[in-house]
Each structure stands twice: as structure tokens, then as C-alpha cells.
C-alpha positions as CSV (number, residue, x, y, z in Angstrom):
1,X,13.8,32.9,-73.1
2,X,12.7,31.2,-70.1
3,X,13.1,28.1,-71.2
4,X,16.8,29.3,-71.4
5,X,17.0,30.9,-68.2
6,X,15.6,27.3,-66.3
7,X,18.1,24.9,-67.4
8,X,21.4,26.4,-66.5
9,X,19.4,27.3,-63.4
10,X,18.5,23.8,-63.0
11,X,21.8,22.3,-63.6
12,X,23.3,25.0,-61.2
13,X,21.0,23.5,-58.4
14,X,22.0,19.9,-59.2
15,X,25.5,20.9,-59.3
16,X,25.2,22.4,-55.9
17,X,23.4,19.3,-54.8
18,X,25.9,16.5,-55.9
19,X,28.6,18.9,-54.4
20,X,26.8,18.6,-50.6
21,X,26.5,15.5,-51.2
22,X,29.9,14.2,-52.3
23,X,31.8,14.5,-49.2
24,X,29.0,11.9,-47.1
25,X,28.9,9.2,-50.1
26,X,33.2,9.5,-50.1
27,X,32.7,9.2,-46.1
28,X,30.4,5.8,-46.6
29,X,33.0,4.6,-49.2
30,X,35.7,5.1,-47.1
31,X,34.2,3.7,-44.4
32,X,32.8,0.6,-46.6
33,X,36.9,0.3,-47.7
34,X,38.2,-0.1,-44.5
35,X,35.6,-2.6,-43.2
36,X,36.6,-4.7,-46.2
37,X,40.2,-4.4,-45.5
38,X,40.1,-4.7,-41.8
39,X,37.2,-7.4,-41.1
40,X,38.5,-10.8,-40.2
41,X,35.7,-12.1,-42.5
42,X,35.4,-9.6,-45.4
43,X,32.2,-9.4,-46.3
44,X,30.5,-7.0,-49.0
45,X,27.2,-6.5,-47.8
46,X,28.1,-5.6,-43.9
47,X,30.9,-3.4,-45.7
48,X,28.0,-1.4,-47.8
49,X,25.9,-1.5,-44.1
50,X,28.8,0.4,-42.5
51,X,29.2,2.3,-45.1
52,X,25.9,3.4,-44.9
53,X,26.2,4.2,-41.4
54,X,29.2,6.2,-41.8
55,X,27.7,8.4,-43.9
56,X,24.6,8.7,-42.6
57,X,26.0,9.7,-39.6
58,X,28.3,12.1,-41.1
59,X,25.5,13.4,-42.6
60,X,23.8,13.8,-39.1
61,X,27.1,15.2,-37.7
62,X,27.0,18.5,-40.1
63,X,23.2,18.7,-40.2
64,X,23.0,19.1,-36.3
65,X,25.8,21.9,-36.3
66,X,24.2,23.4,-39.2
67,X,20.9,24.0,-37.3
68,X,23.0,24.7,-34.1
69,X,25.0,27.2,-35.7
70,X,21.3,28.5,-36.7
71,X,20.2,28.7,-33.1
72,X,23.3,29.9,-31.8
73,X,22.9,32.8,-34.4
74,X,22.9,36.7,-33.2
75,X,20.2,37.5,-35.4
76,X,18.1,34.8,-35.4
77,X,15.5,34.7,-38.0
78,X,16.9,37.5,-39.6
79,X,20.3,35.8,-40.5
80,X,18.3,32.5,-41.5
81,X,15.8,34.7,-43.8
82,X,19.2,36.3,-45.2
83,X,21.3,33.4,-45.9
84,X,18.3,32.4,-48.9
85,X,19.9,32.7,-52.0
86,X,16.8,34.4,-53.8
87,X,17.7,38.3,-54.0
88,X,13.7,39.0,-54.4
89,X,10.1,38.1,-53.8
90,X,7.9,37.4,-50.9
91,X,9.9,35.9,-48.3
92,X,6.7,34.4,-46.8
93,X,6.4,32.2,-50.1
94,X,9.8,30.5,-48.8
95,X,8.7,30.8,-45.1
96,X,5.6,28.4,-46.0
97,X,7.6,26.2,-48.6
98,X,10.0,25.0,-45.6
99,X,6.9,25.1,-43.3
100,X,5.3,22.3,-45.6
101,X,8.7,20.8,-45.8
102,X,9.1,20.3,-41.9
103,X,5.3,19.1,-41.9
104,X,5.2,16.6,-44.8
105,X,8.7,15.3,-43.1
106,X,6.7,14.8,-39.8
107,X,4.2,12.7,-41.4
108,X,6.7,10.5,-43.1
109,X,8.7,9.9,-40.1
110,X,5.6,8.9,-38.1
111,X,4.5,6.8,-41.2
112,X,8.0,5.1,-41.7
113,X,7.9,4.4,-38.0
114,X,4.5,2.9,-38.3
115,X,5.3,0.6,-41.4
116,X,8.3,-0.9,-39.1
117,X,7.0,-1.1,-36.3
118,X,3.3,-2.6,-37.3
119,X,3.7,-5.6,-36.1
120,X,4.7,-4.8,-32.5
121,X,1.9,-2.7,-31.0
122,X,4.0,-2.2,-28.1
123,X,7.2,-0.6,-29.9
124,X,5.2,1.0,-32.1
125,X,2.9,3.1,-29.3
126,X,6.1,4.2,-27.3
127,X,8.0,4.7,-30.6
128,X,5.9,6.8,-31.7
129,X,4.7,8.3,-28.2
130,X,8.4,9.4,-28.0
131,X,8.5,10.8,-31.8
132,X,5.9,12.7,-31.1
133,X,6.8,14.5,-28.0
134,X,10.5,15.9,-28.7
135,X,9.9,16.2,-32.5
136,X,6.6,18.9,-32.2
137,X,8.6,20.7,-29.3
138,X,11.8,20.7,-31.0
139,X,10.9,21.7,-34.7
140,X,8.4,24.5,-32.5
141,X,11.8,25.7,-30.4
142,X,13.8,26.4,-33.4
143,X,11.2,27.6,-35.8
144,X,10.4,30.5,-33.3
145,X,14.7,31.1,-33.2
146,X,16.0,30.0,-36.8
147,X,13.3,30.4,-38.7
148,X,11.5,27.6,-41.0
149,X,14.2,26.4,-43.0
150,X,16.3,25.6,-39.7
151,X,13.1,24.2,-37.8
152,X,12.8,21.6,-41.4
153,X,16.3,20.4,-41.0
154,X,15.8,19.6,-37.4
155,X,12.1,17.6,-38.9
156,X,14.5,15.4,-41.0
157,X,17.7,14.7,-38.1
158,X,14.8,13.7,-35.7
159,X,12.6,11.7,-38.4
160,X,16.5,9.9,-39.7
161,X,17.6,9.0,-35.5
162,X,14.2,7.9,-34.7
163,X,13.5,5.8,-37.9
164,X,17.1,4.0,-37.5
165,X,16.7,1.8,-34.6
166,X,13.4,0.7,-35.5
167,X,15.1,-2.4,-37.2
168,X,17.8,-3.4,-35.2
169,X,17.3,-6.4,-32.9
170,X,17.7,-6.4,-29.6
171,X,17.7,-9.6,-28.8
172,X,20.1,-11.2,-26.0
173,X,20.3,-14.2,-24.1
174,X,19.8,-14.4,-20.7
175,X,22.0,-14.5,-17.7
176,X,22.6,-17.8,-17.1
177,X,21.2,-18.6,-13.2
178,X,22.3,-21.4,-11.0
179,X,19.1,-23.5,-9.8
180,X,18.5,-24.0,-5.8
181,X,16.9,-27.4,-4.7
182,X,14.0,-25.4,-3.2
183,X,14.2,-22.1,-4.5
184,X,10.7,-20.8,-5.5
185,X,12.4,-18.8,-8.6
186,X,14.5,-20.8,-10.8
187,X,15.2,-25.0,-11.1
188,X,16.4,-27.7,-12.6
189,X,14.7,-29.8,-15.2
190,X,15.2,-33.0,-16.7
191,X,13.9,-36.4,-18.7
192,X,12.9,-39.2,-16.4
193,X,11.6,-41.4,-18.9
194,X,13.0,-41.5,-23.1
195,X,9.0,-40.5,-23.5
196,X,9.5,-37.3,-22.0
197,X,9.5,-34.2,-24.1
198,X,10.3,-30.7,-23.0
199,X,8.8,-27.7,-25.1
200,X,9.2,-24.1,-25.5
201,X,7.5,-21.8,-27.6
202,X,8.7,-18.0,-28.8
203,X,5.9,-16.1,-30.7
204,X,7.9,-13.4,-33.2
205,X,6.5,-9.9,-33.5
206,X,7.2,-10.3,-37.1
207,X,8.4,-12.7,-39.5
208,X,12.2,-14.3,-39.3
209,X,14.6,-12.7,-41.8
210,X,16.7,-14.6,-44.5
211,X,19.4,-15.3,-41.6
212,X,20.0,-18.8,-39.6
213,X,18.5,-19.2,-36.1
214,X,20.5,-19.9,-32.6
215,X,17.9,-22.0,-30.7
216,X,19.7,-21.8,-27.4
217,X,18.7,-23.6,-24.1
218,X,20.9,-23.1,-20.7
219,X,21.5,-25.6,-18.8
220,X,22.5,-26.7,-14.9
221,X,26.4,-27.9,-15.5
222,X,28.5,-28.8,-18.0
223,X,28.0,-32.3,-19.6
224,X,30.3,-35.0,-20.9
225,X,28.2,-38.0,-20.5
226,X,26.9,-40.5,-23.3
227,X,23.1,-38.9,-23.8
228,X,22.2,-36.4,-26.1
229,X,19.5,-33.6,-26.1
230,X,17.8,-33.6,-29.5
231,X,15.9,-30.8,-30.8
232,X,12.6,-30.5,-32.8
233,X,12.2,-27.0,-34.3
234,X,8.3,-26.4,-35.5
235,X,8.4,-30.0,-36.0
236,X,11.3,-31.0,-38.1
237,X,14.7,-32.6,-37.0
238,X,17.1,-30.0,-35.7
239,X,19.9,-32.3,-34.9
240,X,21.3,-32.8,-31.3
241,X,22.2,-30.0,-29.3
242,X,25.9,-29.0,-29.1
243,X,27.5,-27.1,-25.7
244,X,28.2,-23.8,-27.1
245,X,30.4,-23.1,-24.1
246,X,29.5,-20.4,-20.9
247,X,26.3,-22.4,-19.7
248,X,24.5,-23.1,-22.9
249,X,23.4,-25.5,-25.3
250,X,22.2,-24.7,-28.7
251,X,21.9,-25.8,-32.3
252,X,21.7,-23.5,-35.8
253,X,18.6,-23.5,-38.1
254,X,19.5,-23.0,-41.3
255,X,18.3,-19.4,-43.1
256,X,16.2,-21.6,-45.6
257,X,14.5,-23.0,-42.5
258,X,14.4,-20.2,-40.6
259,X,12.8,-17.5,-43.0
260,X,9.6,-16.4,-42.8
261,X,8.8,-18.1,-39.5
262,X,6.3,-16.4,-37.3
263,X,7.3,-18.6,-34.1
264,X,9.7,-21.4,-32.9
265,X,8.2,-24.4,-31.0
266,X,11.1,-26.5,-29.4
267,X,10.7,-29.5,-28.5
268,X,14.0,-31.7,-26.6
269,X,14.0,-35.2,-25.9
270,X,17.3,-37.1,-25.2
271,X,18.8,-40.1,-26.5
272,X,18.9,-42.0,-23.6
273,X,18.3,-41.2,-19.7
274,X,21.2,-39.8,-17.4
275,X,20.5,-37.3,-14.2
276,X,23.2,-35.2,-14.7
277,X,21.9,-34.0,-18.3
278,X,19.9,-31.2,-16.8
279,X,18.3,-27.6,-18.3
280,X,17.2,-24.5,-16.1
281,X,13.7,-23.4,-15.5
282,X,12.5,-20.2,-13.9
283,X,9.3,-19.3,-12.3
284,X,9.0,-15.5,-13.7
285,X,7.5,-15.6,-17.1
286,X,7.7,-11.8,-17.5
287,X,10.6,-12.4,-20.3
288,X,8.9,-15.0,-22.7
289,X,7.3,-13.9,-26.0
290,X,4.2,-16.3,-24.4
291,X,4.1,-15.4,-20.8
292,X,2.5,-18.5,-18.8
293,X,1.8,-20.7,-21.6
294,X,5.5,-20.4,-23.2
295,X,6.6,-24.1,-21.4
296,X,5.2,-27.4,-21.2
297,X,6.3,-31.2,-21.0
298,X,5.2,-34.5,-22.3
299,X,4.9,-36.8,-19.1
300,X,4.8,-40.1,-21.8
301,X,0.7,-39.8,-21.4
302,X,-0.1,-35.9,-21.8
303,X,1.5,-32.9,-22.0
304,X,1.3,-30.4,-19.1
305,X,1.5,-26.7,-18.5
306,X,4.5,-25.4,-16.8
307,X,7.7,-27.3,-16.0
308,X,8.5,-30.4,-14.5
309,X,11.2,-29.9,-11.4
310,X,13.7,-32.8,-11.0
311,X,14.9,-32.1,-7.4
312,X,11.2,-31.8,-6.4
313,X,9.4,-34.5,-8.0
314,X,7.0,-32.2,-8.9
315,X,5.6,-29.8,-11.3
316,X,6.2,-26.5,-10.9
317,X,4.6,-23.2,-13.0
318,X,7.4,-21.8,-14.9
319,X,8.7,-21.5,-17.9
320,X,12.3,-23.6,-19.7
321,X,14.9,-21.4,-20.2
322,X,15.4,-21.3,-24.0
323,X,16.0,-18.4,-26.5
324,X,16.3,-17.4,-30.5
325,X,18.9,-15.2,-31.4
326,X,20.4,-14.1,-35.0
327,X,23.8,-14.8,-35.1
């Protein structure tokens, strides 16, 4: 008999389940549709991504009025305690069931967080620094108002928005400056012999993804002159360098190249000498991956730390303004 009594039960709960569920997967398909139809480049998987976003927020969107609605509540506890759809046994029993919930969702979202995050030390201590402080206080605020079952809802919206951004990249490439012949903050750079090599190198708090690099390097004014800059990227041929418009040069690494990379080391050299083919240095260092040590230049004997300023004649600590970026 209560084997009977379990399965309908059972297939009651997973009816119930699929039917909270439905309306945020038809949200993410919707959403998934209209990407398709409305992208100038359709593409499937960035359709499925914004799809998933859709209904992930969605999701968020009724979960945070649910526990709102909760805390908003008249009665409180009392109307979260009644809303349980078991007419008897020990209340308590459920109390501790979504106590455990709230916790064991806690412990995931610090763990998730750490697992991302592992190899920046830095993102990961303020990551979870911040997790920390407004989910205990939170999940504490509305388990003394709503009750358990509330305060494990609000576990799993703060676990989902902190986990999220820990993999977007946000990367951008800096504001191009224009250099001053004796300014002690930013310069020009250039090649005054075809032995001269300029280098730059980005450390990566974890390893590239299977997407191209944009190796992109700002320089003084645009160019239309005979030379070209031409890039070496951890030591193989990159190509020359191609003005990508609004201040900056640049050249694409291929995904294949690119993947699993753990820095880039760029190295320019030109084909042939001109003046006017210049690239912007900076004295603050604060910005590169490598601090002091990011820049250095090949004088046709050694290379030297720092940069190499034109208008000067002299070298000057610094760094070469050049960045990676995903497309």
C-alpha cells in the first residue's frame, strides 16, 4: 500500500515541478528565438546564451517577489509555516529541512565562486569577502521574518547573482592619450634602428578560451607611410599590424593560437625605419598584468627595462601601451 500511495505522490511533485518551471525555459526559448531572428549575425550558440539569460533572469524576477511578498507578509512566519502543503507532522522537521537547504546552498555558492575564481586571488578574496557579508545578513533578516523556506530562496537568488559575473570579462582597452615632448606621464616611442624590438608582456589570471585574441597597440597619429609594424606573439609570426581605426593598431590571433595561453609576449619591429610610425608609452604601470617589468626594448645589443622615449633620446621607466581583448 505504500508503495501505492508514493508514486502518484511522486509524479504529483514532478508534475508540479515541470509546471514552475515551464514558463522560464518558454521565456529562454523565446528569448533564444528572437536573438536568432533579430541578430545581424545569427548565431546558435550566443542565441542559447541569451536564452539562458532570459530565463535565468526571469527566474530571478519571480523568486525575488516571491520572498518579498514573504517579507512583506502580515503574519510573517505564520503565513510562511501555513502556506506548506503538508496538513500534519512536526513543523520543525520542515523548519530544519529548509534550514539545511539555505546552508548547503551557502556552501555551494562560496564553492562555485571559489572554483571560478581560483586563479585570481584577488577577485576571488573580494568575491567572496562580498558573498559573505550581504548573504549571512540577508538569509538571517528574512529567516527571523519569513521563516526558513523564504530565508533558502533568498540563499539561492544571492548564490545565482553572485556566481554569474564571476565569468564575464571585463576587459577594455584604454583611453587612448596624446603624448607631450616632456611630459613625465605618457610618450612617444619608436624604432631607430631595423634591430630595434619593442616588447610587452600580459600575464593571464587563467588560461585563454577557445576564442581569437585582439593584440592591440595605440599609437601617436595616424599612419600612411611605406613601413610596417610587425608583430611576434609568444614567438611566432603574427603578421603586420593593421590601423583598426580611433588611435589603434592591432592584429587577430587565431582561437587555435590563442587557447590555452597563460600570457602574451609582444614583440614589434618594423619593416623599415620612418619617424612618424610612432606607439604610446606611459609612465604609470598600475594597469599592466606585470607592473614594472610588463615593457622592455631591444637596443640592437641588449634588451632593456622600461621604454625607450623618441623625443627625449632617452630611456624612460614605463610601460608600451598594448592590450588583449576577446573580440
Amino acid at each position: 500500500m505504500a508503495l501505492s500511495l508514493s508514486l502518484p505522490t511522486a509524479a504529483g511533485d514532478l508534475t508540479s515541478q515541470s509546471r514552475r518551471v515551464l514558463p522560464y525555459v518558454l521565456t529562454g526559448l523565446l528569448a533564444a528565438q528572437l536573438h536568432l531572428a533579430i541578430a545581424a549575425e545569427p548565431d546558435l550558440s550566443r542565441a542559447l546564451a541569451a536564452g539562458l539569460k532570459w530565463a535565468l533572469a526571469s527566474w530571478l524576477a519571480a523568486a525575488s517577489w516571491s520572498v518579498t511578498r514573504e517579507l512583506l507578509s502580515p503574519s510573517g512566519r505564520a503565513a510562511d509555516d501555513a502556506s506548506t502543503d503538508v496538513a500534519l507532522g512536526d513543523i520543525n522537521v520542515l523548519r530544519g529541512a529548509a534550514r539545511a537547504r539555505a546552508l548547503r546552498t551557502l556552501a555551494a555558492g562560496a564553492l562555485l565562486i571559489t572554483a571560478a575564481l581560483l586563479r585570481s586571488p584577488s577577485r576571488l578574496a573580494v568575491n567572496l569577502l562580498g558573498f559573505g557579508m550581504l548573504a549571512v545578513p540577508l538569509c538571517w533578516v528574512v529567516q527571523r521574518r519569513a521563516g526558513w523556506p523564504a530565508a533558502a530562496h533568498a540563499a539561492t537568488i544571492v548564490t545565482v547573482i553572485a556566481f554569474f559575473p564571476t565569468h564575464l570579462d571585463g576587459s577594455i582597452e584604454p583611453k587612448r592619450l596624446s603624448p607631450l615632448p616632456a611630459s613625465p606621464f605618457n610618450w612617444s616611442v619608436t624604432w631607430p634602428g631595423l634591430d630595434w624590438r619593442l616588447r610587452h608582456a600580459i600575464p593571464l589570471d587563467e588560461p585563454w578560451p577557445d576564442r581569437p585574441a585582439r593584440i592591440s597597440v595605440m599609437h601617436v597619429a595616424p599612419y600612411g607611410g611605406p613601413a610596417s609594424v610587425l608583430a611576434t606573439v609568444n614567438g611566432q609570426e603574427a603578421g603586420a599590424l593593421q590601423d583598426w581605426g580611433n588611435g589603434y593598431l592591432g592584429v587577430e590571433i587565431s582561437a587555435a593560437r590563442a587557447r590555452g595561453q597563460h600570457a602574451f609576449v609582444i614583440e614589434l619591429r618594423v619593416s623599415q625605419l620612418d619617424p612618424g610610425l610612432r606607439i604610446l608609452a606611459q609612465r604609470w604601470t598600475g594597469g599592466a598584468a606585470a607592473r614594472d617589468s610588463a615593457s622592455a626594448y631591444f637596443d640592437g645589443e641588449r634588451w632593456q627595462q622600461g621604454t625607450f622615449s623618441d623625443l627625449l633620446g632617452r630611456p624612460q621607466p614605463g610601460i608600451h601601451l598594448m592590450s588583449v581583448a576577446a573580440p
